[in-house]
C-alpha positions as CSV (number, residue, x, y, z in Angstrom):
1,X,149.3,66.0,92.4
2,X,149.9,62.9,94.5
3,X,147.9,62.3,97.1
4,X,150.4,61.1,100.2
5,X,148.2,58.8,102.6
6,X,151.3,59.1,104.8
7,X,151.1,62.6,105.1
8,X,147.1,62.7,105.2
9,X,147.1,60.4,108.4
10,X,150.0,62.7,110.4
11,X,147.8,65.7,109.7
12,X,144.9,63.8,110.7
13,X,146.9,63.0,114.1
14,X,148.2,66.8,114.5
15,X,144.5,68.0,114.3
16,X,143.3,65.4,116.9
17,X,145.7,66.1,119.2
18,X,145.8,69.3,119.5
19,X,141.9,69.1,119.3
20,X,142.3,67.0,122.7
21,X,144.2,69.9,123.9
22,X,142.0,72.6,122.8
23,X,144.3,74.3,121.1
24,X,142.2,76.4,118.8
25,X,144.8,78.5,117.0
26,X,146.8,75.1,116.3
27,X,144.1,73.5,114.6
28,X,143.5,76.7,112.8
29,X,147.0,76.3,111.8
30,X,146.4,73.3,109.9
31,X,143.7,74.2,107.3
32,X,144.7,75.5,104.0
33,X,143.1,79.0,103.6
34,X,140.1,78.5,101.5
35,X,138.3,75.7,103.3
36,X,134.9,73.6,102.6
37,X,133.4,73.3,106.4
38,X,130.2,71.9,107.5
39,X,129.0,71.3,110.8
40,X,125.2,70.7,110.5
41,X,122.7,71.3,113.4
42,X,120.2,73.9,114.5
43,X,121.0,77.7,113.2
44,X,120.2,78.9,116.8
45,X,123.4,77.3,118.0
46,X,126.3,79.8,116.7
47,X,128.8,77.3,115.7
48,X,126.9,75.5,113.0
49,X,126.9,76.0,109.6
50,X,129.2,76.8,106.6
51,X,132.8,78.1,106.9
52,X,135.0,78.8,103.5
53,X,138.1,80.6,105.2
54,X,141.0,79.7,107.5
55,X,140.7,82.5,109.9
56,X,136.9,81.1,110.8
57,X,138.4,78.0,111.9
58,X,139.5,79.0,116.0
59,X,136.0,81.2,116.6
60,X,134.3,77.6,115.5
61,X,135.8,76.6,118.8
62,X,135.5,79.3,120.6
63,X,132.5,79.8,120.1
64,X,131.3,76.3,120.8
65,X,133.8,75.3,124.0
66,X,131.8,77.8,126.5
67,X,128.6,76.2,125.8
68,X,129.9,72.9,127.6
69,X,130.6,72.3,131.3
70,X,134.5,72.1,131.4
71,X,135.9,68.4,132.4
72,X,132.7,67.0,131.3
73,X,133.3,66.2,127.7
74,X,134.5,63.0,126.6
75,X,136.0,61.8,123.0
76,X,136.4,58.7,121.9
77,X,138.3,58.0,118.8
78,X,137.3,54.7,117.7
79,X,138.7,54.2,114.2
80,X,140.9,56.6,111.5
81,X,140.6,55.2,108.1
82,X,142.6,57.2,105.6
83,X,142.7,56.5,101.7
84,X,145.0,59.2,99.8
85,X,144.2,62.9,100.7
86,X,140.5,61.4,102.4
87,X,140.6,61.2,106.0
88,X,137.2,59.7,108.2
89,X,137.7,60.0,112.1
90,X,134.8,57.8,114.0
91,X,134.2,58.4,117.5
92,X,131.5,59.4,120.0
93,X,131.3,62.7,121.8
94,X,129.6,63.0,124.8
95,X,129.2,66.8,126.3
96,X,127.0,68.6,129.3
97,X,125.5,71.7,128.3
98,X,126.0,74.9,130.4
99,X,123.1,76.4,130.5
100,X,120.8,73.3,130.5
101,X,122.6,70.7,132.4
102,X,122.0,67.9,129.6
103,X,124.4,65.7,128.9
104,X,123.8,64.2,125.5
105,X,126.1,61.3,123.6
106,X,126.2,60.9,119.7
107,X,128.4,58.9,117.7
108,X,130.2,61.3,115.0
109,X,132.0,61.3,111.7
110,X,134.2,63.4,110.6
111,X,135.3,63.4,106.8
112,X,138.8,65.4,106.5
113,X,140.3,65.7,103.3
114,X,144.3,66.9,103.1
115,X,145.7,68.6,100.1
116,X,150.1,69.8,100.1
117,X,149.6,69.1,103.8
118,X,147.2,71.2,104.9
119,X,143.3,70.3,105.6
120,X,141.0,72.0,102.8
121,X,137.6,70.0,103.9
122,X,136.0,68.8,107.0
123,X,132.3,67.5,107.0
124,X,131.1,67.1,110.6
125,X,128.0,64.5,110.6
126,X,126.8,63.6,114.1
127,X,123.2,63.3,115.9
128,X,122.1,66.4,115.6
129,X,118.7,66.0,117.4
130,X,120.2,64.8,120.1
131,X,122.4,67.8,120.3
132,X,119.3,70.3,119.4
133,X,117.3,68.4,122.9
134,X,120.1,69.0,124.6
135,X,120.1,72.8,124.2
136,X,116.4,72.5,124.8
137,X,115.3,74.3,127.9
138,X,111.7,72.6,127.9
């Protein structure tokens, strides 16, 4: 199987874009439908974790969306570096929490890799303390 950096980086571009426009079913859309996800953080926050199927893809954002205060998120795509099927967006997100009022910044990596044109990995890394305080009511 070749790996088509070409294709990689226009998949890459869908799943930001319609990431910018929360478009949850979209990005579902784009993952292949056994999937390596990660997101690491806290298990008390109900995005986090392992997902291994397609259809687990748009509740990841759904879930997650709510807990931020609508027009106060920022992303900042800073670099896309793609090499064959491997795909690294780096960028900063910066959210306010709902229910805390916190805003909290991290810089973020996110390791996608494409197979036949479709996503079958993404590996979130990220500050997760900073997200964890965030949520912090003390």
């Amino acid at each position: 199987m070749a790996i088509d950096t070409q294709t990689s980086r226009a998949v890459a571009e869908q799943f930001v874009e319609r990431l910018g426009g929360q478009d949850q079913d979209g990005i579902q859309e784009l993952f292949a439908a056994d999937i390596d996800w990660h997101v690491p953080g806290n298990d008390e926050l109900p995005w986090t974790g392992r997902r291994t199927h397609r259809e687990e893809v748009a509740p990841y954002f759904t879930t997650m969306w709510p807990h931020f205060v609508p027009g106060k998120s920022k992303v900042v795509l800073e670099r896309v570096i793609v090499d064959g099927g491997d795909v690294m967006l780096l960028g900063v997100f910066t959210h306010t929490v709902a229910s805390t009022g916190k805003e909290f910044t991290t810089p973020s990596a996110m390791h996608l890799v494409v197979e036949d044109g479709e996503i079958v990995r993404m590996h979130l890394y990220e500050d997760t303390l900073s997200v964890d305080q965030a949520f912090n009511t003390d």
